[in-house]
C-alpha positions as CSV (number, residue, x, y, z in Angstrom):
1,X,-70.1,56.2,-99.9
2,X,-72.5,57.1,-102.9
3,X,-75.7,57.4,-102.4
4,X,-78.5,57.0,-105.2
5,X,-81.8,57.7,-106.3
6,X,-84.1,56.3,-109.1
7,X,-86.9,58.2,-110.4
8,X,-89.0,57.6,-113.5
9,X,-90.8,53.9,-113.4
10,X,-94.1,53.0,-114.1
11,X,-97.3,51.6,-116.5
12,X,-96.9,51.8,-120.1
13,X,-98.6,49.8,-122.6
14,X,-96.4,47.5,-124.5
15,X,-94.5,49.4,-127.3
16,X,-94.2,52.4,-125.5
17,X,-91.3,54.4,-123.8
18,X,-89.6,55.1,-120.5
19,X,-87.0,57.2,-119.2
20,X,-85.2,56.1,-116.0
21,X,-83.1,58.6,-114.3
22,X,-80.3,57.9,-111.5
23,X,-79.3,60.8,-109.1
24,X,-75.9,60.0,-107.1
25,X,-75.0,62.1,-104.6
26,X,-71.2,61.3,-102.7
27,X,-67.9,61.8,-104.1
28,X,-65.9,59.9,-106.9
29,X,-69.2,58.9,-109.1
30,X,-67.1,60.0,-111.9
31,X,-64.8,57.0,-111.3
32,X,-67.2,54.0,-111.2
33,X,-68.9,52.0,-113.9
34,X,-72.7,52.8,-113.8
35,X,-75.4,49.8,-114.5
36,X,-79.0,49.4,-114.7
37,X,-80.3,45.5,-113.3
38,X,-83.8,44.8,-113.7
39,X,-85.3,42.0,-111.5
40,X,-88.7,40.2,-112.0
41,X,-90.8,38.3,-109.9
42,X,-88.8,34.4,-109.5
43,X,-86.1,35.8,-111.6
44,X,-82.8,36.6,-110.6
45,X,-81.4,40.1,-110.8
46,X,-79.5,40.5,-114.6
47,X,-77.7,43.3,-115.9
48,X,-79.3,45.5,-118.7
49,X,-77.2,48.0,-119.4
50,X,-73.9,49.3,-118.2
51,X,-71.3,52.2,-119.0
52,X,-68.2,52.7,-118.1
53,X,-66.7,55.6,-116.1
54,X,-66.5,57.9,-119.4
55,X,-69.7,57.2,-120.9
56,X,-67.7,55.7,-124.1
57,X,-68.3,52.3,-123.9
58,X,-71.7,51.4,-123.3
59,X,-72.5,47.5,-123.0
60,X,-76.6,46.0,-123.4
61,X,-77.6,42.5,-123.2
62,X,-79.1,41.1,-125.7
63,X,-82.6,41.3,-124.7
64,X,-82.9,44.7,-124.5
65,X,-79.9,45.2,-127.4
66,X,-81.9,48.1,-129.9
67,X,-84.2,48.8,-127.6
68,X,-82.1,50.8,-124.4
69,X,-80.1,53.3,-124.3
70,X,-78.1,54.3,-121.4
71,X,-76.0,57.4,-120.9
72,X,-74.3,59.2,-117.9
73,X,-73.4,62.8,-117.2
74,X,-70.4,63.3,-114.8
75,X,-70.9,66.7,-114.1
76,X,-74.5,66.3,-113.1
77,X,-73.8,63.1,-111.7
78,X,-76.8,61.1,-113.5
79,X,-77.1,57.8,-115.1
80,X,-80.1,57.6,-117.2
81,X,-81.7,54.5,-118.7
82,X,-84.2,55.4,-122.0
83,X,-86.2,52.0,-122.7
84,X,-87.9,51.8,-126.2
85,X,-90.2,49.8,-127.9
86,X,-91.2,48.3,-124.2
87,X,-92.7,44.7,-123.9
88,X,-94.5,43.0,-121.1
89,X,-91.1,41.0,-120.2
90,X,-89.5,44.3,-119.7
91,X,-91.7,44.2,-116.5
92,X,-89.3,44.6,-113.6
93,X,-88.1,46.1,-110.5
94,X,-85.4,48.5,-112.0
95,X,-82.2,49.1,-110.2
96,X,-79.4,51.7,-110.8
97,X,-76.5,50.9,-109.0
98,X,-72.1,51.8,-110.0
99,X,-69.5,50.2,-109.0
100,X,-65.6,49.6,-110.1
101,X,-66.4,46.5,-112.3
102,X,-67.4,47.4,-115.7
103,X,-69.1,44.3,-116.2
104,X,-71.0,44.1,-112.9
105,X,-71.1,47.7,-111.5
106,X,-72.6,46.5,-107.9
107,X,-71.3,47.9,-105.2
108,X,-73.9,50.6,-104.5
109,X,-77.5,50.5,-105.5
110,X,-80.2,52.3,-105.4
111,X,-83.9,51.5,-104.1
112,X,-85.2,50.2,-106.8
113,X,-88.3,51.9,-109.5
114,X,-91.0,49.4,-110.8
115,X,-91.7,49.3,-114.5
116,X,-94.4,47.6,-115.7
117,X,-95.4,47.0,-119.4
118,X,-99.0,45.9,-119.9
119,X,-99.9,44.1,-123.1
């Protein structure tokens, strides 16, 4: 069982910057995938940004393709999320979450952190 914890969401004006940090505690985090979804209000939840289990091969989508940057420390057992150049359709409820599948690392999550972008 990992456990996790999001920290860093929040108001920025559009343009701006955000750090998001993921805190697992548990055993193996070193062997899963780590992703970030984002979910707005009548949306559903999409994947942003995922790494795999080394931290080699990060994967964005396109939206946010430029703009994110995610990373992972093993040791520490962090995921982090650094969005750039924010815009008000970055507005979401941020989720960190790892799992075995690369390409959708859900099969534990964290609470959630709200990020809001004003414009």
């Amino acid at each position: 069982q990992v456990q996790l914890v999001e920290s860093g969401g929040g108001l920025v004006q559009a343009g701006g910057s955000l750090r998001l940090s993921c805190a697992a505690s548990g055993p193996f985090f070193s062997r899963y995938a780590v992703g970030w979804f984002r979910q707005a209000p009548g949306k559903e939840r999409e994947l942003v940004a995922a790494i795999d289990r080394t931290g080699s091969a990060p994967w964005y989508a396109d939206s946010v393709k430029g703009r994110f940057t995610i990373s992972r420390d093993n040791a520490k057992k962090t995921g982090d999320l650094r969005m750039d150049s924010l815009k008000p359709e970055d507005t979401a409820v941020y989720y960190c979450a790892v799992g075995m599948n690369y390409r959708w690392p859900g099969d534990y999550w964290g609470q959630g952190t709200q990020v809001t972008v004003s414009s």
